[in-house]
C-alpha positions in Angstrom: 95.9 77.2 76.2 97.9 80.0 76.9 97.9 83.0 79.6 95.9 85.0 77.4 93.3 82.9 76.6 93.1 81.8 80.3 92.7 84.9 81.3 89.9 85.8 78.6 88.0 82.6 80.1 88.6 83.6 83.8 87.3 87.5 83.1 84.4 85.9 81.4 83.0 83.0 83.1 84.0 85.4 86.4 82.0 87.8 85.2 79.3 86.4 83.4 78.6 84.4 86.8 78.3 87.7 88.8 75.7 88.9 86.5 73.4 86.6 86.8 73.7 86.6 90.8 75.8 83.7 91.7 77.5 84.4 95.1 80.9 85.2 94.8 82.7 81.8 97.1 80.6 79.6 93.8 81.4 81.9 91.2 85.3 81.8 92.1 85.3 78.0 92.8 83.4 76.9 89.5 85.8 79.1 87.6 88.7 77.6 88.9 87.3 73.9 88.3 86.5 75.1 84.1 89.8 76.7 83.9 91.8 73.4 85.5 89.5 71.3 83.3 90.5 73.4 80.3 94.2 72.9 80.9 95.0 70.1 83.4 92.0 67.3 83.0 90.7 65.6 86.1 94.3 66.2 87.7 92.6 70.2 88.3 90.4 68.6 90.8 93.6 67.1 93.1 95.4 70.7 92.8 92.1 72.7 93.5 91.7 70.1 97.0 95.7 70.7 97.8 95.0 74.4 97.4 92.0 74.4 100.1 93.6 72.3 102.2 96.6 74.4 102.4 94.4 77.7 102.5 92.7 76.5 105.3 95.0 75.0 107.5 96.8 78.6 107.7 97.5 79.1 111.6 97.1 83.2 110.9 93.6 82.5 109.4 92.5 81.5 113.5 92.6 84.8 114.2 89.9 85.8 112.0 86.7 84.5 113.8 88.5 85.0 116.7 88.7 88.7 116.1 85.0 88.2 114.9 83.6 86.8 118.5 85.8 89.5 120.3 83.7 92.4 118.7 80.0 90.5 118.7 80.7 90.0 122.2 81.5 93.2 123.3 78.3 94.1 120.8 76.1 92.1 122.7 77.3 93.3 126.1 75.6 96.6 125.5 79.5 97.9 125.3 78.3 100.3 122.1 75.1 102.1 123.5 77.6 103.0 126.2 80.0 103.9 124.0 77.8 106.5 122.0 76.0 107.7 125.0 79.4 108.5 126.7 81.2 110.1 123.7 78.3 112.0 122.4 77.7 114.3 125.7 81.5 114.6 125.7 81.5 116.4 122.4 78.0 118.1 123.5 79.7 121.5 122.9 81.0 120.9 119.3 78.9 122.2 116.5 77.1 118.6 115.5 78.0 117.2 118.6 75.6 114.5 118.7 77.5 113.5 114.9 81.1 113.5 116.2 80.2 111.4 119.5 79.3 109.4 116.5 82.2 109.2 114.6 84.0 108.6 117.3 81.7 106.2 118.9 82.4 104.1 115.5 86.4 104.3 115.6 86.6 103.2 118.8 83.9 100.2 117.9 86.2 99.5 115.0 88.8 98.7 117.3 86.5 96.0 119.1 84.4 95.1 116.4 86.7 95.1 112.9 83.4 94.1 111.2 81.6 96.9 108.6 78.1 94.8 108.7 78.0 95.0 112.7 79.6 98.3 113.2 76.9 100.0 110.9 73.8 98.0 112.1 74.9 98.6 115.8 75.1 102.4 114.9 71.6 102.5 113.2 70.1 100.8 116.1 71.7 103.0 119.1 72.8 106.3 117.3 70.3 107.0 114.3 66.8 107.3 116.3 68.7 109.5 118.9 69.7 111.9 115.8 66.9 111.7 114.1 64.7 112.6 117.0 67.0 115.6 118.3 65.8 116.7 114.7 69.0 116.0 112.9 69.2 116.3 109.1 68.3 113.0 107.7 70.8 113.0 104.8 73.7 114.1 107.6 72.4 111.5 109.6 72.8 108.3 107.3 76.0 109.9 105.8 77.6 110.0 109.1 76.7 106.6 110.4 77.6 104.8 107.0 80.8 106.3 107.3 81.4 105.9 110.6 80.7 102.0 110.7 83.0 102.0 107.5 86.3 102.8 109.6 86.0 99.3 110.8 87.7 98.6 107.2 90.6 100.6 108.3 91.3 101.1 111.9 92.8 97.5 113.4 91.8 95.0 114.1 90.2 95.2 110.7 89.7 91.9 109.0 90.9 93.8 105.5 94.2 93.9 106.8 94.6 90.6 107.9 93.4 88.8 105.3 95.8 91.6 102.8 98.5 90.4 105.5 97.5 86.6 104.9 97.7 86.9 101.2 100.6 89.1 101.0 103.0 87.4 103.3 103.1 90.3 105.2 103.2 91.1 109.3 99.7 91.8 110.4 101.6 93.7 113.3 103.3 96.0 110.8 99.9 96.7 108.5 98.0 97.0 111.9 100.5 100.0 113.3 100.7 101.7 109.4 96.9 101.6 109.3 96.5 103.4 112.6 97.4 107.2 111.7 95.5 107.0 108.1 92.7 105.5 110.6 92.3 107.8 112.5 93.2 110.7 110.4 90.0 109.7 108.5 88.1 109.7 111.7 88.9 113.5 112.4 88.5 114.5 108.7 85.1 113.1 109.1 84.7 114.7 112.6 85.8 118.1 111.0 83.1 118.1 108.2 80.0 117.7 110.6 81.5 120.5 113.1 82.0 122.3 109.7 78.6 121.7 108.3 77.0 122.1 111.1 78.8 125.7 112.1 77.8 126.6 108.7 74.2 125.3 108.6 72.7 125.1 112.2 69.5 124.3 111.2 71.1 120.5 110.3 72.5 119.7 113.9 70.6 121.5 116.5 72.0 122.1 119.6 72.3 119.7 122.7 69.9 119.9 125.6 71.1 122.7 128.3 71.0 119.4 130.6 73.8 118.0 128.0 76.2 121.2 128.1 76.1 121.8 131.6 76.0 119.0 133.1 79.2 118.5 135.9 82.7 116.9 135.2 81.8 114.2 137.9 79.0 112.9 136.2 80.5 112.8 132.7 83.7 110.7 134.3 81.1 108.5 135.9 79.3 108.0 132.7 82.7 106.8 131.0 83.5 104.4 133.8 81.8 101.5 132.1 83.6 101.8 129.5 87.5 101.4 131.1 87.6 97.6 131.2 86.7 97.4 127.1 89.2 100.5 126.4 91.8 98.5 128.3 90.9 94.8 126.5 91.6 96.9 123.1 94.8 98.8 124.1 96.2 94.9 125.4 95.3 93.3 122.3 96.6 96.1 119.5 99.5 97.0 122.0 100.6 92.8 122.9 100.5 93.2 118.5 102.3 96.3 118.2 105.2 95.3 120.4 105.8 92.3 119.5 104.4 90.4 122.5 101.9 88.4 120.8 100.9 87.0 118.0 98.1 88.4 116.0 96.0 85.0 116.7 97.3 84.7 120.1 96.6 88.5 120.9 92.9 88.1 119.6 92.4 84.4 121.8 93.6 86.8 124.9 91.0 89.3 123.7 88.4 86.7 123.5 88.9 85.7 126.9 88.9 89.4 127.9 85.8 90.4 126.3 84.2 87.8 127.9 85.2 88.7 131.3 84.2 92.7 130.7 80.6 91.5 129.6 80.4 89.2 132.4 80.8 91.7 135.1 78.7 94.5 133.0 75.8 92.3 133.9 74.2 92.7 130.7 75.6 89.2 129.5 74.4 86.0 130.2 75.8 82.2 129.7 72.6 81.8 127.7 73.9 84.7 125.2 77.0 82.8 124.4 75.5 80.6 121.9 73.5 83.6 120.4 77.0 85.0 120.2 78.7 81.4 118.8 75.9 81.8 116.0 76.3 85.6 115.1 80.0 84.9 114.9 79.9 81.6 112.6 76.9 83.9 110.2 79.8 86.9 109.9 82.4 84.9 109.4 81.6 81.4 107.2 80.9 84.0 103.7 84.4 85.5 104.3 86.1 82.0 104.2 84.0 80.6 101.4 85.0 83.2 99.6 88.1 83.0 100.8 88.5 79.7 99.6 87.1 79.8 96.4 89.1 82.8 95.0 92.1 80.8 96.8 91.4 77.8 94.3 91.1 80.4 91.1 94.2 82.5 91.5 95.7 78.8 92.4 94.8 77.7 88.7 95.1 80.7 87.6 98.5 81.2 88.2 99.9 77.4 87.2 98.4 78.8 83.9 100.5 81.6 83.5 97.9 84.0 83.5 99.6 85.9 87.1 103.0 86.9 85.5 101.3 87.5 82.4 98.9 90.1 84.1 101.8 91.5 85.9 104.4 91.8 83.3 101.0 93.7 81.2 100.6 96.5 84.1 104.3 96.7 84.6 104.9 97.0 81.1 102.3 100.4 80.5 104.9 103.3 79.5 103.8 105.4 82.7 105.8 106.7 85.6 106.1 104.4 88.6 103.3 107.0 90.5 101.1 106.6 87.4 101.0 102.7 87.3 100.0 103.2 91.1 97.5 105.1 90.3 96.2 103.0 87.7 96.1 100.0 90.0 93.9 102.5 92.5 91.8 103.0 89.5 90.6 99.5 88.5 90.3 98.2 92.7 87.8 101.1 92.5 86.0 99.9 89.5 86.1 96.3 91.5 84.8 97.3 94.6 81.5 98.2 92.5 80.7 94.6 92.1 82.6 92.4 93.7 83.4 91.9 97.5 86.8 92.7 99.3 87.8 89.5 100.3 87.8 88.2 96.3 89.1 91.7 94.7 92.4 91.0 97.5 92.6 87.5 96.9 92.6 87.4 93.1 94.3 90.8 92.8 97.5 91.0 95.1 99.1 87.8 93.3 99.2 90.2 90.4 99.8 93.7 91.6 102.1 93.1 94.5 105.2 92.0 92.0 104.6 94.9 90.2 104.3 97.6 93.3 107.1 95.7 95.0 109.2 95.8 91.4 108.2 99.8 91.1 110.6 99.7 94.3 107.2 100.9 96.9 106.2 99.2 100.5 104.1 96.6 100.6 103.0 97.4 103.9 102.2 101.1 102.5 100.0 99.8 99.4 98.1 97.4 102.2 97.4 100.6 103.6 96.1 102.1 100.5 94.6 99.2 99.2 92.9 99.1 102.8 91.3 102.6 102.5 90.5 101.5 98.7 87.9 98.6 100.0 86.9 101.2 102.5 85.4 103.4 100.0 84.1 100.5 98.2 81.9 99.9 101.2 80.3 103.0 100.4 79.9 103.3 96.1 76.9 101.9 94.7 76.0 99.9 93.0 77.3 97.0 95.4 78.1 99.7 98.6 77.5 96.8 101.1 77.5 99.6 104.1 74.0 101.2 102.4 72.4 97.9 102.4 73.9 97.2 105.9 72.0 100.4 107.1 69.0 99.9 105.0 68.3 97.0 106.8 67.6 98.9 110.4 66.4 102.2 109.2 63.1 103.4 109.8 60.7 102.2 106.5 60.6 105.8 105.0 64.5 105.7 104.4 65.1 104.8 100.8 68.3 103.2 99.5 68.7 106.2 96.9 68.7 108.5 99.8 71.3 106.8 102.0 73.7 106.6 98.7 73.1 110.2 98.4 74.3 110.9 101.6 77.4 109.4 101.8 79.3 111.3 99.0 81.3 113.8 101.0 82.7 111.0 103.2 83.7 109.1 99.9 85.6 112.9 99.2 86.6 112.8 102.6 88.4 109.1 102.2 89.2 110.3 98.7 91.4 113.3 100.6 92.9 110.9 102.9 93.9 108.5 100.6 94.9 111.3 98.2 97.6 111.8 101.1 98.9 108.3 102.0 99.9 108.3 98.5 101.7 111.6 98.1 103.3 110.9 101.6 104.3 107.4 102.3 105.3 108.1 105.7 101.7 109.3 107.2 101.6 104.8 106.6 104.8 104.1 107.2 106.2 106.3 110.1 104.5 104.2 113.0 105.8 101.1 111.7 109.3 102.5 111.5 109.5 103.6 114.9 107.9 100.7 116.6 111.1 98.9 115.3 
């Protein structure tokens, strides 16, 4: 069998599994198994275990759940009611106030968090009945928390960039610090649209409680106090990363043990919690490494068979400036991210479009970056739009999936801008990295 008939049988049985609902983790692993039985016999079976083991004994790969119980525990702490109660009556005096707080409540969350699923359900629980009951626009209401729990995909320590680091051979430290200005350049492009909007159309954000606007500077640092101990866990970790001081798995065991100590003396954490938390963090994070594994075990296969440099010396071959294969590459992760999950579309996709953007003579770390804000808007296009669902899930029962995938369309512009950007100018990615060396 040769690369092209592999790769006919791998698009198919991939596919034809999807369809008819087969998680993702099974889907990948029974394709590998037909595709090594197809070519290799019962020896498949002894490469497909050597690939797992190897997958899964990757030191790096610690730092996933890791990451994972740093963010449910400063979840469960009560860290993000605090966090949108404090942010939202700083921005009281914006236009769509109560929206930026939270926009802003959610990139900082993405820094503690890095999960979509929890950012999103958190947000829904603490921020959408306080905007729905100031008599916030419903649409503007879903749109803005889907999109805010979505910058967990981009702003470190997101788990799309480690794993893309993890796959690609690349530093995590080096994705982390060229994901951080496209992070939160999509954070104020989203802040900019609701104070926009709002400007525009009052009768969507009304205005904050005269309590709200006037109330002292004293009280409003007081309200913020809380909130030091978790700012300064998240600065220590990304910073110990960013320097070069730690490790990404050591940096997130020290944020562990942090996050545990700022819960602790919040009061609102107890050692009965811990295995609520254990739990929470073993449900987030055992899909990821099925999946994980699985797609490890195909793209293993996969690529003994030819079928990698085949697929790569295809894209590279398409008589199309260097910009315009890029583009294309953007083009079909889109069409991807409608119906399959991150975690597969990087780990059966980089093996083939890395040697081709690193031939082109363009940054990895750059198109981790792009690739990074390409899963991001993947959380938010039907028909799989995981963040809808995610929402969906803790929204009042009167909120209907077609109206929260409605809402979110001028964020996917938004994201659409931003991304529009990284790729025209490589350095908005690429400039922190630089300097940091």
């Amino acid at each position: 069998m040769g690369p092209e008939s592999a790769t006919i049988l791998v698009l198919g049985f991939l596919f034809f599994f999807i369809a008819i609902g087969i998680p993702l983790a099974i889907a990948t692993l029974s394709t590998a198994i037909i595709l090594g039985m197809s070519m290799f016999g019962f020896n498949s079976v002894l490469l497909i275990a050597n690939r797992l083991y190897d997958a899964s004994t990757n030191y790096v790969l610690i730092a996933v759940p890791l990451f994972i119980l740093m963010g449910v525990l400063m979840e469960r702490g009560g860290i993000a009611a605090r966090l949108f109660t404090v942010l939202h009556i700083w921005s009281a005096r914006l236009p769509g106030g109560m929206g930026v707080g939270c926009v802003f409540a959610g990139a900082i969350m993405a820094a503690m968090v890095g999960i979509v699923g929890a950012e999103i359900i958190t947000l829904g629980l603490v921020a959408m009945p306080a905007m729905l009951a100031r008599g916030y626009d419903k649409r503007l209401t879903l749109g803005v928390i889907c999109a805010s729990g979505s910058l967990g995909a981009m702003i470190p320590p997101s788990l799309v960039l480690v794993f893309f680091g993890l796959i690609a051979g690349e530093s995590i430290a080096q994705l982390f610090a060229a994901a951080f200005v496209p992070g939160v350049l999509m954070a104020l492009s989203y802040a900019g649209y609701i104070v926009i909007r709002a400007s525009l159309q009052p009768s969507l954000a009304p205005p904050p409680t005269r309590e709200e606007i006037e109330m002292p500077l004293g009280e409003k640092l007081a309200l913020g106090t809380g909130l030091i101990l978790p700012a300064l866990i998240i600065l220590g970790v990304l910073g110990s990363i960013y320097f070069g001081i730690a490790a990404p798995t050591e940096a997130a065991a020290i944020g562990v043990a942090g996050a545990l100590l700022a819960v602790t003396i919040s009061g609102n954490f107890r050692l009965s919690d811990l295995h609520h938390t254990i739990l929470q963090t073993g449900r987030a994070i055992g899909p990821v490494l099925w999946v994980f594994l699985g797609a490890n075990a195909l793209i293993s296969i996969y690529s003994l068979s030819g079928g990698v440099n085949y697929l790569a010396g295809l894209i590279g071959s398409v008589d199309l400036p260097p910009m315009g294969i890029i583009l294309v590459i953007l083009f079909l992760l889109f069409l991807l991210g409608m119906v399959m999950d991150w975690i597969g579309i990087a780990i059966l996709t980089m093996p083939v479009f890395l040697p081709v953007v690193e031939g082109l003579g363009f940054d990895p770390i750059w198109f981790g970056v792009i690739f990074c804000i390409s899963m991001q808007i993947a959380y938010l296009t039907p028909p799989i739009g995981a963040s809808a669902f995610y929402l969906k899930s803790v929204a009042p029962p009167d909120v209907t999936l077609s109206e929260i995938f409605a809402s979110i369309w001028p964020f996917v512009g938004l994201q659409l801008v931003v991304l529009a950007l990284v790729v025209a100018f490589p350095g908005l990615a690429l400039w922190l990295p630089a300097m940091l060396n």
